[in-house]
C-alpha positions in Angstrom: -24.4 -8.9 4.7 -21.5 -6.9 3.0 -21.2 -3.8 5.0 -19.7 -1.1 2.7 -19.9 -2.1 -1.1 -17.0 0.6 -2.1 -15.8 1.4 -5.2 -12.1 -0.4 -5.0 -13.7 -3.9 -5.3 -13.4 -5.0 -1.9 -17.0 -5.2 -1.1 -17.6 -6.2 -4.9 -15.7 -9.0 -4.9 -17.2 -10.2 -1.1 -20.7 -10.2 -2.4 -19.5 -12.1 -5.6 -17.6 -14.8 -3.5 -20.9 -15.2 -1.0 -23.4 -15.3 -3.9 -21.1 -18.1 -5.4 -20.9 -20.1 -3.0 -24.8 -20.0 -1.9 -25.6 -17.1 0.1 -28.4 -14.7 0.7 -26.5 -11.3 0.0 -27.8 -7.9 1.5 -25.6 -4.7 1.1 -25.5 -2.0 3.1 -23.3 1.8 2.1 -23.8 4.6 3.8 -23.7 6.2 -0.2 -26.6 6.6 -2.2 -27.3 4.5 -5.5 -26.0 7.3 -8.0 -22.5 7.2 -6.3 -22.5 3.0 -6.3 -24.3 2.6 -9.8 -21.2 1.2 -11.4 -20.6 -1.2 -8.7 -24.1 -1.7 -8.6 -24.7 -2.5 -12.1 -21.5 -5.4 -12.0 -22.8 -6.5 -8.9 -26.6 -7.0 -10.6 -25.4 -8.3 -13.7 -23.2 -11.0 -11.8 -26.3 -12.3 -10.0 -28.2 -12.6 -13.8 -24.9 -14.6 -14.9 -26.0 -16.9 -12.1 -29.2 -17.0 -12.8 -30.0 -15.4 -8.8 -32.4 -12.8 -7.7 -30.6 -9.3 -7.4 -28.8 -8.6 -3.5 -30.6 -6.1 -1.3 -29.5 -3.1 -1.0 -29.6 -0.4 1.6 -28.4 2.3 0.7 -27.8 6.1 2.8 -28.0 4.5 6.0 -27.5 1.1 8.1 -30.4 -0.3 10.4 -29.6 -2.0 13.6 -31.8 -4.5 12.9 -29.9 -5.6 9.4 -26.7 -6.8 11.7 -28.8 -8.4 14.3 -30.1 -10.5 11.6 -27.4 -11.1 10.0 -25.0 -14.8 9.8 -22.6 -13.1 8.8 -21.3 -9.3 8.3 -18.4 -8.7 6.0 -17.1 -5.1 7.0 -15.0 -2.8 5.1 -11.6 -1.9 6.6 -12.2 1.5 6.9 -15.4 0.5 9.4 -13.8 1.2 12.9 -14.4 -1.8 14.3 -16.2 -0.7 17.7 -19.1 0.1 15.4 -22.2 0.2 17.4 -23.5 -2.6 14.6 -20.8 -4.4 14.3 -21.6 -4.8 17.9 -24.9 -5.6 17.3 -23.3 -8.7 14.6 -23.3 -12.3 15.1 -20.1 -12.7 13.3 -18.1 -10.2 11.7 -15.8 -11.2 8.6 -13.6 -9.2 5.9 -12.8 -10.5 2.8 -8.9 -11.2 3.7 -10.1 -13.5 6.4 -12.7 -15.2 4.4 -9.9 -15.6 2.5 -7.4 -16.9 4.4 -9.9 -19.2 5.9 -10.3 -21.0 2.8 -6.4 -20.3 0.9 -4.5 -23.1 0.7 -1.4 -21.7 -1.4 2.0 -19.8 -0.2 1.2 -16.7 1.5 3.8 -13.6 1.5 2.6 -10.8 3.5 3.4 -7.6 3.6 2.9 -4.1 5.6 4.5 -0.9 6.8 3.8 2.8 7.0 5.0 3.8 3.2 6.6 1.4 0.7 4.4 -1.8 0.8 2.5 -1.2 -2.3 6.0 -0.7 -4.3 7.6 -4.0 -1.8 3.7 -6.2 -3.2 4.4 -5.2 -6.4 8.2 -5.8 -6.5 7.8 -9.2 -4.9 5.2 -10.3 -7.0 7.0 -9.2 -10.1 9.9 -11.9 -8.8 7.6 -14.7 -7.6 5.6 -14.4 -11.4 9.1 -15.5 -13.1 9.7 -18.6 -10.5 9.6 -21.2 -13.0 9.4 -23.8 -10.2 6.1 -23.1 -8.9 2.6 -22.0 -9.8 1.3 -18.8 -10.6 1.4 -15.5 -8.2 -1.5 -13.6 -7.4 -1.5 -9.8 -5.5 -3.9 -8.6 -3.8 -5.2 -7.1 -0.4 -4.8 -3.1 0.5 -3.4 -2.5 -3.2 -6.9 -2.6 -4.3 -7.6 -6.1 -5.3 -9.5 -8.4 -3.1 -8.0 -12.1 -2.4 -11.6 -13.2 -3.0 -11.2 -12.6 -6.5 -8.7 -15.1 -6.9 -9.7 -17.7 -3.7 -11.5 -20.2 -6.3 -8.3 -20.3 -8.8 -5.6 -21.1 -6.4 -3.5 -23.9 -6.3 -0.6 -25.6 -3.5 2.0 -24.5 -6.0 0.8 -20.6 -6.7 1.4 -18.0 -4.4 0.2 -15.1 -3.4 1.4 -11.5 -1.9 -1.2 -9.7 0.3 -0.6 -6.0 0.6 -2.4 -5.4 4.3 -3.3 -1.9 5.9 -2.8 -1.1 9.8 -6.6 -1.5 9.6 -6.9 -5.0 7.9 -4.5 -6.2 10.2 -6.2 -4.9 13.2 -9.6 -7.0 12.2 -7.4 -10.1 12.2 -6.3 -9.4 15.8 -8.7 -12.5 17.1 -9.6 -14.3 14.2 -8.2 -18.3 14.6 -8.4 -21.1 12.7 -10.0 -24.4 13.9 -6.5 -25.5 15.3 -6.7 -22.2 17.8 -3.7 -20.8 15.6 -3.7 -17.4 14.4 -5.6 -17.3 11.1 -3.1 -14.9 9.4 0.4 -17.5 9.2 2.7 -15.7 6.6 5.4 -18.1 5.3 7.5 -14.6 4.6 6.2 -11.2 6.4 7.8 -7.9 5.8 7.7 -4.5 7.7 8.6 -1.9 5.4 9.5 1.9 6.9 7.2 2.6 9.9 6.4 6.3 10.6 3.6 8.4 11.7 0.5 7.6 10.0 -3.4 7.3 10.5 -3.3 9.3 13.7 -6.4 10.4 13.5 -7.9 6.9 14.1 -5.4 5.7 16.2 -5.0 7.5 19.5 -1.0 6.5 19.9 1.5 5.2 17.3 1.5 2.1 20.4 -2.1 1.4 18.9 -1.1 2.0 15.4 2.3 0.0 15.9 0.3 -3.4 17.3 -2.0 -3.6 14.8 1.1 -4.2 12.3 2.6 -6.3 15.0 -0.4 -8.9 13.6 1.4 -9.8 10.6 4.0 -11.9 12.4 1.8 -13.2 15.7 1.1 -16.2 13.6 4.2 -17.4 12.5 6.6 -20.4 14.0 10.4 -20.9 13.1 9.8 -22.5 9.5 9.0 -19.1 8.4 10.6 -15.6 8.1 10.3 -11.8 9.1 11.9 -9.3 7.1 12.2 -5.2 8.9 14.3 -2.6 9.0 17.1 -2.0 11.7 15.9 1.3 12.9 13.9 0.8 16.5 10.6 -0.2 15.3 12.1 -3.0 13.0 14.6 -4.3 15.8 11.7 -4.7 18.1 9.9 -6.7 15.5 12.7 -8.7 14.9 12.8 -9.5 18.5 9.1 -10.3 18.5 8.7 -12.4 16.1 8.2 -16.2 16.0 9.7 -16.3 12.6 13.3 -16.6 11.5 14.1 -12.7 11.7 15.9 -10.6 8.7 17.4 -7.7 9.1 17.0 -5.0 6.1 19.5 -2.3 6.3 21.9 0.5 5.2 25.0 -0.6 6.1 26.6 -4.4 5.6 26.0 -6.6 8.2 27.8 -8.6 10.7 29.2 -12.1 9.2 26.8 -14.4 11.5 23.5 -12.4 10.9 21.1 -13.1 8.2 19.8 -10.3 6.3 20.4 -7.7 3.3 21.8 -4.0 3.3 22.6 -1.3 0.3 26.3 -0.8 -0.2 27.4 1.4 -3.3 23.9 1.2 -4.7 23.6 -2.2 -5.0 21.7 -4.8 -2.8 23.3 -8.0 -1.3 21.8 -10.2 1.0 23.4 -13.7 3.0 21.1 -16.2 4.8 23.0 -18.4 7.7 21.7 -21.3 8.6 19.2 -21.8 5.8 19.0 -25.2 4.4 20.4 -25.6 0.9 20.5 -21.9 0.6 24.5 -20.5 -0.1 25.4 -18.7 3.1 27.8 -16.6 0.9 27.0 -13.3 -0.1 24.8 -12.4 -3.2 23.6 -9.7 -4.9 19.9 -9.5 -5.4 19.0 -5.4 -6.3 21.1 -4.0 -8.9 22.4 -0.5 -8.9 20.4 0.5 -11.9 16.7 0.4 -11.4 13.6 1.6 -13.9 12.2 3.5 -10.6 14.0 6.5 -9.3 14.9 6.9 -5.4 17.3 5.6 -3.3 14.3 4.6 -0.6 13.3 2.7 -3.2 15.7 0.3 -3.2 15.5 -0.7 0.6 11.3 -1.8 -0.6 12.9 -3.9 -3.5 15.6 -5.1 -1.1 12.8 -6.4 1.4 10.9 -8.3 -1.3 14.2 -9.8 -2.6 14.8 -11.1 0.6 11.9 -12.7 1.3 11.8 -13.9 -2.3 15.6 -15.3 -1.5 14.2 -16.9 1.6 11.8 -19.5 -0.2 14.4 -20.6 -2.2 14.0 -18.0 -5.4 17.8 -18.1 -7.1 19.8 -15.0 -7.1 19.9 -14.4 -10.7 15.9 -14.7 -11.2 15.5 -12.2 -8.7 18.3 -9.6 -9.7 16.8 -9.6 -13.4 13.3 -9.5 -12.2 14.1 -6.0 -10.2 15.9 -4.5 -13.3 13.0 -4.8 -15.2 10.3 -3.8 -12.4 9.1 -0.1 -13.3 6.9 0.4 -10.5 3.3 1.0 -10.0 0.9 3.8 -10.4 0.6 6.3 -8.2 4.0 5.8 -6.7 6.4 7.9 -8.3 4.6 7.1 -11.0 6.7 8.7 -14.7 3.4 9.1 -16.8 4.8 12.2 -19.4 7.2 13.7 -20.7 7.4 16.8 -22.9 10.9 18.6 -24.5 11.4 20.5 -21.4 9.7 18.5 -18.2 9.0 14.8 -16.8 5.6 14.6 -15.2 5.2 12.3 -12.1 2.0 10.8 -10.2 2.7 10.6 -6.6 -0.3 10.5 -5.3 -0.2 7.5 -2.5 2.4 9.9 -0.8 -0.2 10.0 1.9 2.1 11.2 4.6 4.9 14.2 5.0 7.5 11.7 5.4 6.8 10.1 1.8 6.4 13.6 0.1 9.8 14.4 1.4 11.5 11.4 -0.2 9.7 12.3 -3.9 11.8 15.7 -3.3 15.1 14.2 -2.6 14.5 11.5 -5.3 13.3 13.9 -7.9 15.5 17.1 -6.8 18.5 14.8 -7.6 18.0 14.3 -10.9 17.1 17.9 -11.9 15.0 20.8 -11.1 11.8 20.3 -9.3 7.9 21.6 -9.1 6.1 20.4 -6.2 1.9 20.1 -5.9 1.4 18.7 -2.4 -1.1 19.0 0.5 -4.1 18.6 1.2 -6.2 17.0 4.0 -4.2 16.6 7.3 -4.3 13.2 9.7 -2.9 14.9 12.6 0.5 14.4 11.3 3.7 16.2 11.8 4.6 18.2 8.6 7.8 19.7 9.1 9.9 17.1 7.3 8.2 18.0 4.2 8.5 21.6 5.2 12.0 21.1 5.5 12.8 19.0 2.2 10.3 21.6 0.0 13.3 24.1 0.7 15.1 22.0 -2.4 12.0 22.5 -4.7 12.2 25.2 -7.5 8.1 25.9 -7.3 6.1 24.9 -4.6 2.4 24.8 -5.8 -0.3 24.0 -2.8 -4.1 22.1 -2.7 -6.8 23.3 -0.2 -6.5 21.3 2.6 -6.5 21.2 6.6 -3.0 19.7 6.0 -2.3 22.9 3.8 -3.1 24.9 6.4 -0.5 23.5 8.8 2.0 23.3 6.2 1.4 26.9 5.1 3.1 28.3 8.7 5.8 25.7 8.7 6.6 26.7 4.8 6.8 30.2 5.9 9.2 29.5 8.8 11.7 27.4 6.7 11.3 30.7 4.2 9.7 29.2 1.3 7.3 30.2 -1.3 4.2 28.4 -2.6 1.6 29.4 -4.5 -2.2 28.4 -3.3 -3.6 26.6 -1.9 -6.1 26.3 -5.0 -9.2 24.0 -4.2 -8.9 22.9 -8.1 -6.2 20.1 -9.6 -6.8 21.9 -12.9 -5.7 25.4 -11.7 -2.5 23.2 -9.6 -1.9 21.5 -13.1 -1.8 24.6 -15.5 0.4 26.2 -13.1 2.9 23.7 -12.5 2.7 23.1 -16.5 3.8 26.9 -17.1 6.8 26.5 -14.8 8.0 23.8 -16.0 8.2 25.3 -19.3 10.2 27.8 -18.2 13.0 26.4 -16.3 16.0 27.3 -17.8 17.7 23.9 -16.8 18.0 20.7 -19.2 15.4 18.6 -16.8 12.5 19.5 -14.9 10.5 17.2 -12.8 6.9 17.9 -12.2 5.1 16.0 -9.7 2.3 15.5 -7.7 3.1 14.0 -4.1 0.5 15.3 -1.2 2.1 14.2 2.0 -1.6 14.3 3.1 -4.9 12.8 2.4 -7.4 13.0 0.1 -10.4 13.7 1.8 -12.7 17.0 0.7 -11.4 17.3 -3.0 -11.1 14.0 -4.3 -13.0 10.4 -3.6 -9.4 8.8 -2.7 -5.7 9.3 -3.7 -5.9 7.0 -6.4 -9.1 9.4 -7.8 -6.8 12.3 -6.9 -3.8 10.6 -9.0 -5.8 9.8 -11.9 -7.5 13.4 -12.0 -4.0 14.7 -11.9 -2.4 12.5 -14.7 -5.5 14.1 -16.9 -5.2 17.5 -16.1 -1.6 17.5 -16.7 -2.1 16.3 -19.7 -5.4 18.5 -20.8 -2.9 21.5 -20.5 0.6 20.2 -21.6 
């Protein structure tokens, strides 16, 4: 039984997989069928290309009785997993560790507070121009499933999981037949860790040792890449794997790693066989995607592209030509007076304040942001809004918090307006008005998306449109 059919894929391609390969398929959402019709209708035309009786669905609630009958429940991630039925299950599965329990190829995982969609992305974009192995699949948290691409795989392909605090918490006890942990990373990395998802988690300890998972399963022929600021240290000092430090400053001459240093990135491995201990340059100073945070992401998936063996040079070019993903700092138009940016997975304060510091560099800036809070702390985006031209707010519990702490750093905003259209029309007319050469425009919430929009990638795409509806 898929528990949660979606509308990312995730369930989609779980049901597809299981129906493949033999199963009886039963889904259960607690949506009704005119939300899931899309999914619905690829998931009944699927079964037709098989030549198999539609799945069962259930749809507006979920029965006890479904789980206790149940081989096999495959849950969403966002199903907390002391689910009265999930309790009631025999077994309870996701689609990343079905997949891991049959993957046979390189596995490069990655996680982190902010940056590990950009880091996926970046690392895949290397790993896809490694003549000297297979192809590279993504997938995971960025919105593809690994199930999608289980049955293609090859020894010589590899693939780059993007995994969430909450699909690495339901892999805490999954094992293989060996008793080894079922998630065993060749390369692992930890991007920035900050406050996020507090209102699932009751700590950050919680929050933190869910991410710890992505390195419990690794032994010294593989690698850890985090940060040098106290979370990363301590996962450095946990970690089976060979540990690489990502950093701000150069490192010492014995210690393996990378760091920025005038822009660029450099990176020297010790100790790694027939890998140059000297040091190289792997992230150029000039980069398609604006932000200097940006460049300690691309510096993590260099290194642990570097690691396996990738050669300097492939991976330096790759990153000058990577121009980032949607949704992240996303550049999506651009009129005589203004840049337009989508910014929408800026799910947290801390992420909304680097869009400012990235965008007010490079000209003036109008800010949309807010929205639904997760019990976060909003005064660093409180703080760095002080450097916006316009700040334009969206209705929102998160809004509501950041309304005082605006007004105590003495700084005006507009809103909140429960519409993106109204948001879009205003931040259009400001633009067009700043006397400055450049003006940046962007969306970046620092809060979630809950109330107004399905997700933040709805809430990007309804952005990018109404921006343009009114440019």
């Amino acid at each position: 039984m898929v528990m949660g059919l979606g509308l990312h894929g995730g369930g989609l391609e779980s049901a597809r997989f299981m129906l493949k390969h033999g199963a009886e398929v039963t889904v259960t959402d607690l949506r009704d069928d005119n939300t899931l019709k899309p999914v619905m209708d690829e998931l009944d035309a699927f079964c037709g290309s098989l030549g198999r009786k539609p799945v069962h669905y259930i749809l507006g609630n979920h029965e006890i009785e479904d789980f206790e009958k149940a081989d096999i429940v495959i849950k969403n991630p966002a199903v907390r997993p002391d689910s009265v039925f999930l309790k009631a299950a025999k077994r309870v599965e996701t689609d990343i560790s079905i997949y891991l329990t049959n993957a046979g190829a390189r596995l490069f995982a990655v996680t982190g507070s902010k940056g590990k969609s950009v880091t996926s992305s970046a690392l895949a974009w290397i790993l896809g121009r490694n003549r000297k192995r297979g192809k590279c699949f993504l997938g995971g948290n960025i919105t593809v499933s690994p199930l999608s691409f289980t049955d293609e795989l090859c020894e010589d392909d590899d693939v780059v999981l993007e995994l969430s605090s909450f699909q690495l918490g339901d892999l805490k006890s999954k094992k293989n037949t060996a008793g080894r942990y079922l998630l065993t990373p060749n390369a692992a990395i930890l991007t920035a860790i900050m406050e996020d998802h507090l209102d699932r988690y009751a700590s950050m300890k919680e929050y933190i040792d869910d991410k710890k998972v992505i390195y419990k399963g690794q032994d010294e022929s593989c690698v850890t890449v985090a940060g040098d600021d106290e979370w990363g240290k301590s996962f450095l000092h946990e970690t089976n794997g060979c540990p690489l430090v990502r950093s701000l400053h150069p490192l010492g001459a014995m210690q393996s790693g990378g760091w920025i240093e005038g822009g660029v990135g450099f990176a020297r491995l010790v100790d790694f066989d027939e890998i140059d201990s000297g040091t190289k340059e792997l992230v150029p100073q000039k980069l398609l995607i604006p932000g200097e945070h940006q460049k300690q992401n691309l510096l993590s998936a260099a290194l642990a592209a570097y690691s396996m063996g990738i050669d300097a040079a492939v991976i330096r070019e790759a990153l000058s030509s990577f121009a980032g993903i949607e949704h992240r700092l996303e550049l999506f138009h651009e009129t005589k007076k203004a840049r337009f940016y989508n910014d929408s997975a800026a799910t947290i304060p801390q992420a909304a304040a680097a869009c400012i510091e990235a965008l007010c560099a490079t000209g003036e800036l109008v800010l949309v942001t807010g929205g639904t809070d997760k019990n976060l702390d909003f005064s660093p985006l409180a703080k760095a809004a002080k450097k916006a031209k316009s700040v334009i707010l969206l209705a929102g519990t998160g809004s509501v918090k950041l309304m005082r702490l605006l007004g105590e750093e003495d700084v005006a905003f507009e809103g909140p307006y429960d519409n993106i259209d109204t948001a879009a029309r205003r931040a259009v007319e400001i633009a067009a008005n700043v006397k400055r050469s450049v003006c940046n425009a962007a969306l970046s919430p620092g809060c979630a998306s809950f109330g107004m929009f399905q997700n933040e990638f709805d809430r990007g795409r309804k952005w990018k449109e109404a921006v343009l509806r009114n440019c």
